[in-house]
Backbone as CSV, one residue per row, in Angstrom:
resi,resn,N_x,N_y,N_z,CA_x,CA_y,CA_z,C_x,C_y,C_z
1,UNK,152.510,88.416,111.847,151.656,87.895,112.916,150.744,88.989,113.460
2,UNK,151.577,90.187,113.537,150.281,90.903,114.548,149.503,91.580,113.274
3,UNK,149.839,91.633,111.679,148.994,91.995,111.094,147.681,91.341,110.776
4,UNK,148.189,90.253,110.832,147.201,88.853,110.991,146.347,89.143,112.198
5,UNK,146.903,89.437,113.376,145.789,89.297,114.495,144.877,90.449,114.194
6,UNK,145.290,92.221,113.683,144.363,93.045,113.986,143.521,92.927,112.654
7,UNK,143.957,91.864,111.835,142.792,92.010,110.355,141.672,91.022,111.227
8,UNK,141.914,90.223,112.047,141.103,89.126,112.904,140.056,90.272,113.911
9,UNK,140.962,91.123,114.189,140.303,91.815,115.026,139.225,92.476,114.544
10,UNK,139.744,93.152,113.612,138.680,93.595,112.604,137.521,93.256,112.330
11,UNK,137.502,91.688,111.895,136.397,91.377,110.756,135.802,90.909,112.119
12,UNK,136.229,90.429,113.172,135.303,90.034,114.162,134.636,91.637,115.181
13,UNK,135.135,92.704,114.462,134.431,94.174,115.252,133.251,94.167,114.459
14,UNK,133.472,93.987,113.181,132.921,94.491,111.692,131.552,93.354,112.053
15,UNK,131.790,91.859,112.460,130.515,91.144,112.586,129.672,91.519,113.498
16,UNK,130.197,92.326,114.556,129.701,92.472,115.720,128.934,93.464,115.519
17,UNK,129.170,94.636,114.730,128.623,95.814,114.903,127.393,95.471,113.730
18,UNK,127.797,94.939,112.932,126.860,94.395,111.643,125.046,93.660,112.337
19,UNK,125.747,93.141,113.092,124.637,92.047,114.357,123.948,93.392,114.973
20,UNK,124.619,93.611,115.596,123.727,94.733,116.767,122.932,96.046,115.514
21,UNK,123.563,95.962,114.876,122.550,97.280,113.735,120.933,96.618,112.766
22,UNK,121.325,95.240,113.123,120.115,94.328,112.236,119.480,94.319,114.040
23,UNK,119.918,94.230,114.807,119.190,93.684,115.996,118.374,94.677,116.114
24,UNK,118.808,96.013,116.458,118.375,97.148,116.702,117.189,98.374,115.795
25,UNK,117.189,97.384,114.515,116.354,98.006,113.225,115.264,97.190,113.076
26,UNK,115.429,96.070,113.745,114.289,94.823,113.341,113.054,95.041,114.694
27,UNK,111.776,95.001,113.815,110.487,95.099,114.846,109.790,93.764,114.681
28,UNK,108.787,93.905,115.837,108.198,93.012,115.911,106.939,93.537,116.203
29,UNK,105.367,93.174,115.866,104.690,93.026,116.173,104.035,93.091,117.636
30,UNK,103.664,94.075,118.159,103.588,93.962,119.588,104.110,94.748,120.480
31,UNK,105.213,95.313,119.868,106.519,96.081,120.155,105.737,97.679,120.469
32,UNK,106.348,98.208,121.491,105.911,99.708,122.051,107.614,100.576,121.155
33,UNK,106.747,101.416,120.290,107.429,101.974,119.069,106.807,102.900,118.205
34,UNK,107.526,103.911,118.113,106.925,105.313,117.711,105.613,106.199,118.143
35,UNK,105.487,106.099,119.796,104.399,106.679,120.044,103.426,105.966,120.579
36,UNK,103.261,104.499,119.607,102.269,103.776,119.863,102.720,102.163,120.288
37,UNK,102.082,101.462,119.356,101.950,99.526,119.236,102.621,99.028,118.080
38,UNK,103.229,98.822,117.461,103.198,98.054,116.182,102.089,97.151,115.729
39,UNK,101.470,96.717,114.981,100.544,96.101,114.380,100.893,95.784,113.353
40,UNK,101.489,95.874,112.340,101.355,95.878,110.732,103.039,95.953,110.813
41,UNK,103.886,95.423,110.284,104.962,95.610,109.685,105.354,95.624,107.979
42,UNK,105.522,95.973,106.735,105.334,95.332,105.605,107.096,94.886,105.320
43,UNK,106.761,94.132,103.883,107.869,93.096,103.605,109.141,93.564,103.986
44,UNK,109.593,94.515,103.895,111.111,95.020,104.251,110.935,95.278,105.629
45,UNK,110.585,94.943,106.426,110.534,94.364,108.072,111.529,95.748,108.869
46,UNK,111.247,97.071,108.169,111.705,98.253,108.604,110.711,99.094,108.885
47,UNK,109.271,98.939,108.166,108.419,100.050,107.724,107.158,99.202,108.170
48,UNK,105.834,99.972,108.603,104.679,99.289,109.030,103.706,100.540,109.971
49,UNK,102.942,100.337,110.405,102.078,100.925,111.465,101.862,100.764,112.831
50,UNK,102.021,101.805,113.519,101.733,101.348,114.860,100.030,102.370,115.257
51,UNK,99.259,101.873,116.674,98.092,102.358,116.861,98.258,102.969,118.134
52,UNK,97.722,103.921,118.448,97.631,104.478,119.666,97.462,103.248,120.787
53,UNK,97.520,103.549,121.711,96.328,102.971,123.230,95.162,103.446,123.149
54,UNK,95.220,104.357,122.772,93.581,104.906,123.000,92.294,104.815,122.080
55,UNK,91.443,105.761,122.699,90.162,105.776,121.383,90.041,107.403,121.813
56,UNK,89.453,107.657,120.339,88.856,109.228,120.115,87.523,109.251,119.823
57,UNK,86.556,110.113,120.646,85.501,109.373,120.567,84.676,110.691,119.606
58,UNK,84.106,110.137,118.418,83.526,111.126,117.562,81.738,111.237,117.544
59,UNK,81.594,112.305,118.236,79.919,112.143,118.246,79.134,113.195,117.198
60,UNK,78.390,112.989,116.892,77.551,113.403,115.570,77.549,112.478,114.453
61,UNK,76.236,113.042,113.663,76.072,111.953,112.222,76.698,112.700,110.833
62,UNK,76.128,111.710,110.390,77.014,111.501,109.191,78.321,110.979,108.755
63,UNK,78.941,110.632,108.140,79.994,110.061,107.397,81.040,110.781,108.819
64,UNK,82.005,109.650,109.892,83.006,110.309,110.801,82.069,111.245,111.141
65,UNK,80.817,111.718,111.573,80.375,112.763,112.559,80.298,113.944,112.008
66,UNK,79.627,114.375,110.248,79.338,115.910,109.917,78.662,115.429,108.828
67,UNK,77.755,116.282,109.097,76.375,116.032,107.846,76.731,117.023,106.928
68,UNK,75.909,116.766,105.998,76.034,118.158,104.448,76.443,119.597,104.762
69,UNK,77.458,119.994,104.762,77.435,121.392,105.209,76.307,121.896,104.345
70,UNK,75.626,121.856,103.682,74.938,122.716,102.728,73.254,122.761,103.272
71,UNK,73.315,121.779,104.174,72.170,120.526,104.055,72.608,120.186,105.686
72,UNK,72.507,120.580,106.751,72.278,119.654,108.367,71.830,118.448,108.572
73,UNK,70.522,118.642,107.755,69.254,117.610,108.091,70.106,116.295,107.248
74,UNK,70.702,116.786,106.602,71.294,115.287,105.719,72.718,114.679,106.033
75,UNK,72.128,113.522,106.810,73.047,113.117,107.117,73.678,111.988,106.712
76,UNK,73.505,111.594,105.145,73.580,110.359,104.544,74.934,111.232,103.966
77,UNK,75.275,112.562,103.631,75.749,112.950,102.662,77.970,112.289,102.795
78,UNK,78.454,112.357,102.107,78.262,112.576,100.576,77.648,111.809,99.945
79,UNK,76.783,110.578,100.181,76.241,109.403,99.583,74.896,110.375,98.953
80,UNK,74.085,109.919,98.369,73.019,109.744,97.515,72.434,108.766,96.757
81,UNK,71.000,108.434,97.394,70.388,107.055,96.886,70.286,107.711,95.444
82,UNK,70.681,106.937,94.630,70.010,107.028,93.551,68.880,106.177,92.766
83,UNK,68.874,104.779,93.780,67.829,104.385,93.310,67.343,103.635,94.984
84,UNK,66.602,102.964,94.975,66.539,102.148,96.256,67.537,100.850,96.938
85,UNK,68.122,101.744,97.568,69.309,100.593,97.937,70.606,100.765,97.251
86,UNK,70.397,102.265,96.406,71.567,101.734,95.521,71.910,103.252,95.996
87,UNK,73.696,103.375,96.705,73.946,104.650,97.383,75.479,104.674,96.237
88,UNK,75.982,106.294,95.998,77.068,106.468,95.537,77.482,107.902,95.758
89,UNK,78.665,108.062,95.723,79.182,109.103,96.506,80.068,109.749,95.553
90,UNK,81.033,110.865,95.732,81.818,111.656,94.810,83.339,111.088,95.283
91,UNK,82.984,111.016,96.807,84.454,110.753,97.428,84.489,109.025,97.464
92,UNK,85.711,108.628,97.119,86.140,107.780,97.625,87.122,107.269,97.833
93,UNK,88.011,106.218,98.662,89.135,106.780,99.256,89.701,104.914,99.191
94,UNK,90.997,104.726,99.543,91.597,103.374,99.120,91.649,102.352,100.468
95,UNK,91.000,101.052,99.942,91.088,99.658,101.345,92.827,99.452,101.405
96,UNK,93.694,99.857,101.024,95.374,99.107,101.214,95.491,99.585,102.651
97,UNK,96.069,98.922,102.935,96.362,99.067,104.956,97.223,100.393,105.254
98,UNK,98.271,100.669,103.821,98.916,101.859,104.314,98.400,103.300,104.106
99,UNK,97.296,102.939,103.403,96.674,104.262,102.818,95.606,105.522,103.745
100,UNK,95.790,105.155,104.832,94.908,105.875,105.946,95.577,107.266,105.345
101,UNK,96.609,107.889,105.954,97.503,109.033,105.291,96.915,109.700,104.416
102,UNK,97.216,108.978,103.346,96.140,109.609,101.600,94.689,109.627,101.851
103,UNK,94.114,108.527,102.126,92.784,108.681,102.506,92.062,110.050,103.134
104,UNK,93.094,110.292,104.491,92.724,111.205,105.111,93.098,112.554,104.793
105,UNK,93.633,112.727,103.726,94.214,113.896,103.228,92.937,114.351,101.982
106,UNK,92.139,112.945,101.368,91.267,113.630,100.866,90.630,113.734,101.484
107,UNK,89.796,113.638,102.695,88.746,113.476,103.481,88.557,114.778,103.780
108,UNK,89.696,115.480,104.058,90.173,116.859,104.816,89.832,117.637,103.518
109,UNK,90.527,117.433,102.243,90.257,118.557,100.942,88.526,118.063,101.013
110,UNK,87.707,117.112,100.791,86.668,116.895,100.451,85.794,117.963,101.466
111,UNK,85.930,117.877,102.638,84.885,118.208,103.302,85.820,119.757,103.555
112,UNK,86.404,120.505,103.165,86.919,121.967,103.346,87.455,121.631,104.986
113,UNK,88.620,121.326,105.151,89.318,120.781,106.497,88.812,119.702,107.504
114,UNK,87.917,118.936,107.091,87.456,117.490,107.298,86.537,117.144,108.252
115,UNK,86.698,116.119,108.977,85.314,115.337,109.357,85.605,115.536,111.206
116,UNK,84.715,115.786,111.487,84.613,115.525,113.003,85.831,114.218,113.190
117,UNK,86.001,113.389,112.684,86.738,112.357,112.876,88.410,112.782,112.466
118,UNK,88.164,113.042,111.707,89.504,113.348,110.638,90.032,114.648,111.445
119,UNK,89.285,115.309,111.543,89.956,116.687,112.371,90.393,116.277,113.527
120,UNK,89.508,115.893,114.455,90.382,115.204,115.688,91.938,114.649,115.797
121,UNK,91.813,113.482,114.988,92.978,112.785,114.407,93.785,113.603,113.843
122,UNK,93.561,114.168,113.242,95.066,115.011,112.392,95.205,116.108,113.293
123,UNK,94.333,116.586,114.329,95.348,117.761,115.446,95.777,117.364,116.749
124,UNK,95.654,115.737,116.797,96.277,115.051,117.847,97.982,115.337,117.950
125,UNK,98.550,115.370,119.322,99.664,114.883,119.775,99.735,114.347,120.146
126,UNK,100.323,113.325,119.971,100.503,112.186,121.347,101.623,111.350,121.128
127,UNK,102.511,110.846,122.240,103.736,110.558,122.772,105.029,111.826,121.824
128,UNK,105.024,112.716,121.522,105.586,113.584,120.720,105.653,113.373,119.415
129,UNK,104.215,112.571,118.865,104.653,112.656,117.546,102.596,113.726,117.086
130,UNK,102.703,113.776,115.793,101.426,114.935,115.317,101.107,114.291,113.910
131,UNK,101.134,113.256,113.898,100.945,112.480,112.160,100.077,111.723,112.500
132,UNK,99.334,111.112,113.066,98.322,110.153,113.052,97.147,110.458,112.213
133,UNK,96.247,109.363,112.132,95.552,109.431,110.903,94.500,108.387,111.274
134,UNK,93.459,108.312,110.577,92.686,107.100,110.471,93.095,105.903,109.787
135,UNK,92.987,105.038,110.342,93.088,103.741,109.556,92.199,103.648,108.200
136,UNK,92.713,102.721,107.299,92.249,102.432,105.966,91.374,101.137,106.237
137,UNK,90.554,100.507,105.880,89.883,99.613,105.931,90.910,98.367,106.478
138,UNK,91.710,98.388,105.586,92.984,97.090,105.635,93.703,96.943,106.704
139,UNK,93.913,98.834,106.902,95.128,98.691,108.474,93.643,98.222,109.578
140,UNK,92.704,98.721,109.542,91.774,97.657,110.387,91.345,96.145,110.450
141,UNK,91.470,96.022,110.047,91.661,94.296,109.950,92.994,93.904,110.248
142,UNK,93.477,94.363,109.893,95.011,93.963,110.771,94.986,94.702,112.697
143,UNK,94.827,95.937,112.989,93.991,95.899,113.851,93.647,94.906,115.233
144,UNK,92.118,94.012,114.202,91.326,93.329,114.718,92.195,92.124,114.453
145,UNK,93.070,91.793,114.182,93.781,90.378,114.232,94.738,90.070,115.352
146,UNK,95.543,91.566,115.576,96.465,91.822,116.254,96.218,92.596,117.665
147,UNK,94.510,92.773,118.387,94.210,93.453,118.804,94.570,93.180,120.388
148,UNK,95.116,91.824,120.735,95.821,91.619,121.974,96.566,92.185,122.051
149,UNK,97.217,92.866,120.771,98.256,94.054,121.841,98.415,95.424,121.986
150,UNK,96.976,95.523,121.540,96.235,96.887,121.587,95.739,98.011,122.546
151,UNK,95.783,97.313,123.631,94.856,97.809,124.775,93.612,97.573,124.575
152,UNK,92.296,97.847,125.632,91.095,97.455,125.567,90.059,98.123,124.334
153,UNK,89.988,97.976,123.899,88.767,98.186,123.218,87.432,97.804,123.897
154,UNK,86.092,98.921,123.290,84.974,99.216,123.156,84.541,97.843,122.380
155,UNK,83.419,96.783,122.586,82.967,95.949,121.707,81.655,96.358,121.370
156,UNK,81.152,97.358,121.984,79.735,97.498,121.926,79.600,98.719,120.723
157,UNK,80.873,99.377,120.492,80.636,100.758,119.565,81.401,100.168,118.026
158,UNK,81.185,101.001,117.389,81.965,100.752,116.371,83.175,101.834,115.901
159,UNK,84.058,101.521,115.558,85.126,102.325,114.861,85.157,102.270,113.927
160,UNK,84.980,104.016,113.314,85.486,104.518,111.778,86.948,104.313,111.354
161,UNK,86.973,103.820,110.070,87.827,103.832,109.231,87.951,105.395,108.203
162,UNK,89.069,105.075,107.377,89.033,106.228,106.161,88.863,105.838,105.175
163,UNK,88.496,104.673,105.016,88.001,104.091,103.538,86.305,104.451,103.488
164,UNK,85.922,104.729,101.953,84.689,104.762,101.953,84.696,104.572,100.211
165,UNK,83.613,103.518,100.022,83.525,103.076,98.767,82.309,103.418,97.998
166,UNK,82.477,103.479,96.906,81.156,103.810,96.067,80.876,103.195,94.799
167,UNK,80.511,102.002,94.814,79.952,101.013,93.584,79.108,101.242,93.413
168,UNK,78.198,101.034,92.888,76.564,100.705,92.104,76.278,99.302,92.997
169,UNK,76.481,99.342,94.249,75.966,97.973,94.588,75.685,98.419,96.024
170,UNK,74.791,97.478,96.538,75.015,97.279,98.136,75.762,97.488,99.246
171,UNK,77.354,97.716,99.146,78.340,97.434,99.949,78.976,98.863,99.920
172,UNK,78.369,99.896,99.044,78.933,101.163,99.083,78.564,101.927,100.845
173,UNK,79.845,102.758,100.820,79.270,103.042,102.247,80.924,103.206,103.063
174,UNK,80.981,103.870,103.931,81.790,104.588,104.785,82.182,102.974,105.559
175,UNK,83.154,102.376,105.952,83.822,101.256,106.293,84.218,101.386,107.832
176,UNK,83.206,100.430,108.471,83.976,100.503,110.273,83.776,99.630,110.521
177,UNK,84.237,98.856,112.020,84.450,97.924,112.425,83.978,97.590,113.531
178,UNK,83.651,96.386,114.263,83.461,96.463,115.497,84.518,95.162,116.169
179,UNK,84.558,95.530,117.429,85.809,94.461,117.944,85.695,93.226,118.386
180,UNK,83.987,92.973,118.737,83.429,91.857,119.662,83.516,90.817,118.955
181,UNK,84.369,89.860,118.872,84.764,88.645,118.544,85.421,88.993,116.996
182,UNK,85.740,89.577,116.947,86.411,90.072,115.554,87.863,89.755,115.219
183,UNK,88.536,88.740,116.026,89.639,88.558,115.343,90.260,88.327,114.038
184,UNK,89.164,88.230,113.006,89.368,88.042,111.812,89.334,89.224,110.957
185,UNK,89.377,90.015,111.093,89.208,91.352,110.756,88.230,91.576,109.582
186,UNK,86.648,91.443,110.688,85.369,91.648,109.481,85.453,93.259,109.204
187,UNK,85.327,93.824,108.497,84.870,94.905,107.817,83.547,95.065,107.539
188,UNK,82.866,95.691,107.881,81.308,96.606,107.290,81.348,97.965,106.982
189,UNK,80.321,97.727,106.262,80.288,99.593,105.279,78.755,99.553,105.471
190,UNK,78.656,101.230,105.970,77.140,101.767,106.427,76.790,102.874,105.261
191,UNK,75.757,103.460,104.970,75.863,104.233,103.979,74.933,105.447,104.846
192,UNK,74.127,104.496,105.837,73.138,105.543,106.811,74.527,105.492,107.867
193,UNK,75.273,106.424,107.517,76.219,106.924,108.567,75.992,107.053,109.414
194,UNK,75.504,106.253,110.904,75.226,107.090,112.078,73.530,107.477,112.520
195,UNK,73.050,106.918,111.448,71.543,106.927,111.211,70.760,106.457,112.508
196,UNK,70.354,106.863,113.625,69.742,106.019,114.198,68.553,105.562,113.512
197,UNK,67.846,105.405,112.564,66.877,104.788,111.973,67.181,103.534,111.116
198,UNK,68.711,103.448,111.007,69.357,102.808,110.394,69.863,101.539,110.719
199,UNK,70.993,102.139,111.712,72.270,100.708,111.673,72.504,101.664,113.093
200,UNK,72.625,102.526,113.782,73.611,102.837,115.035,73.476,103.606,115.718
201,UNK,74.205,104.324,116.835,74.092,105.587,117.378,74.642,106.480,117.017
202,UNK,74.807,107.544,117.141,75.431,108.816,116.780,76.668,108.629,117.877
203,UNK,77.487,107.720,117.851,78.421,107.439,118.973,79.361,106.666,118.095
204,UNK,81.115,107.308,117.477,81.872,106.318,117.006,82.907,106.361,117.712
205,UNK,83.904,105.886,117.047,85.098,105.841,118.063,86.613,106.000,116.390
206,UNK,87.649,106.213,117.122,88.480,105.993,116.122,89.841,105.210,116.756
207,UNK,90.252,104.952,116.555,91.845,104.544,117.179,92.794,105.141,116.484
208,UNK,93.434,106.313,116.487,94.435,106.772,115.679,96.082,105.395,115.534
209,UNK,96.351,105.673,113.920,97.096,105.225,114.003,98.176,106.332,112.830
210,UNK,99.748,105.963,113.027,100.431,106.335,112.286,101.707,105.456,111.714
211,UNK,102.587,105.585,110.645,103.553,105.245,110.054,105.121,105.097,110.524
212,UNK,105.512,104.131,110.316,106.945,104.527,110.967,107.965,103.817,110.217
């Protein structure tokens, strides 16, 4: 009998503790966690992204805020028209939502320790963590879907991403976003980075985000 009761006892400790370790590992969307927000969770509902509260605000042109080191006046660079309308670059970096990280790790080798944008972001601290990064095209649109639980955003500026693409087509171009009615998470790519003759001001913004 009483071996009977403490094997009872047991398997009902064993359910209990089993419960509270799934309770305690499981996120949600929305959730204040690692520093930041959650936004993004992926399939194993352990691992995902969270975004600051804030914005980092990056001023200067070119691609994230630094023109040609070689070259000032050029501020299209790394792009190059090669024909009219048709821009392509050396760097380019991946749209998957988790890829800000990698992205920004070439951004940093590309430009010899990186971009007005990228530098900011990668010597941030904030809530005790030092890993944040730019978002990838993808983790922005998720972002802009999820942005009620973001804190306020800027609708009038736009935010850089770390994606930047380079086809033989139209759509090549450094990838940012803007927030004003954007719940669907539109994406645009500029190739006149910052151009005021172009598309913008010499005024971006970033939202750091990191991994957890």
């Amino acid at each position: 009998m009483h071996k009977r009761s403490l094997l009872i006892f047991l398997s009902s400790f064993l359910v209990l503790v089993s419960c509270n370790k799934t309770a305690s590992s499981s996120h949600h969307v929305g959730d204040h966690f690692g520093g930041g927000i959650i936004f993004y969770i992926d399939s194993s509902g352990q691992h995902g992204l969270v975004a600051s509260m804030f914005d980092l605000a990056v001023a200067g042109y070119g691609p994230w805020g630094l023109p040609s080191p070689s070259d000032p006046s050029n501020i299209f660079y790394p792009f190059a028209e090669t024909a009219p309308g048709n821009w392509v670059s050396p760097l380019a970096t991946d749209t998957s939502i988790m890829s800000g990280d990698r992205n920004c790790a070439l951004i940093d080798s590309f430009y010899n320790n990186g971009t007005d944008a990228s530098d900011l972001v990668r010597k941030l601290t904030l809530n005790g963590y030092n890993d944040w990064f730019m978002p990838s095209s993808g983790a922005a649109r998720e972002i802009c879907k999820e942005q009620q639980y973001l804190g306020a955003f800027n609708d009038t500026a736009i935010y850089w991403t770390s994606t930047i693409l380079s086809p033989n087509s139209s759509d090549s171009g450094v990838a940012y976003f803007v927030f004003k009615n954007n719940y669907a998470g539109v994406i645009s790519y500029t190739c006149a980075c910052c151009s005021p003759d172009k598309c913008c001001s010499s005024f971006g913004l970033v939202r750091p985000v990191r991994k957890f």
